[in-house]
C-alpha positions, 0 to 999 in steps of 0.5 A: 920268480914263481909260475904257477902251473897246472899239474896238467902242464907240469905233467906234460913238462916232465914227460918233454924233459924225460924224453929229451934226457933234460933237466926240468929246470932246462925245459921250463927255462927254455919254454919261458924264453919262447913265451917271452920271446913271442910276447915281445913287441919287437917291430914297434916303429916311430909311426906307430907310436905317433898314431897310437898317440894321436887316436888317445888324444881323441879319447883323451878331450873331456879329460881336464889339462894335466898340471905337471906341478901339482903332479910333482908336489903330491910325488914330493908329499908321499 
């Protein structure tokens, strides 16, 4: 994977990882896992799947009933 970063943040990466006496590589991995972990959805429960749905539903009335098959047969055909 490949993160571009501005030579601000990179910067500002070298200087964390000097100070702490750490590989970049430490530093950079070590700042992805915080973002992805603050990024993650984690308290996601059944109620708020089912009242996500149900406000798309709403959206979704002018929209012309799904037909699974031909779906599936332009799937086949690609």
């Amino acid at each position: 994977m490949v993160i571009q970063i501005s030579p601000c943040l990179e910067n500002e990466l070298r200087r964390v990882a000097s100070q702490r006496a750490q590989a970049l590589d430490d530093i950079v991995a070590e700042a992805v896992r915080q973002y992805l972990d603050a990024a993650a959805i984690t308290e996601v429960t059944p109620e708020d799947i089912t009242a996500t749905q149900e406000a798309l539903l709403g959206e979704l009335d002018d929209q012309p009933e799904w037909d699974h098959e031909k779906e599936s047969a332009s799937d086949e055909a690609r």
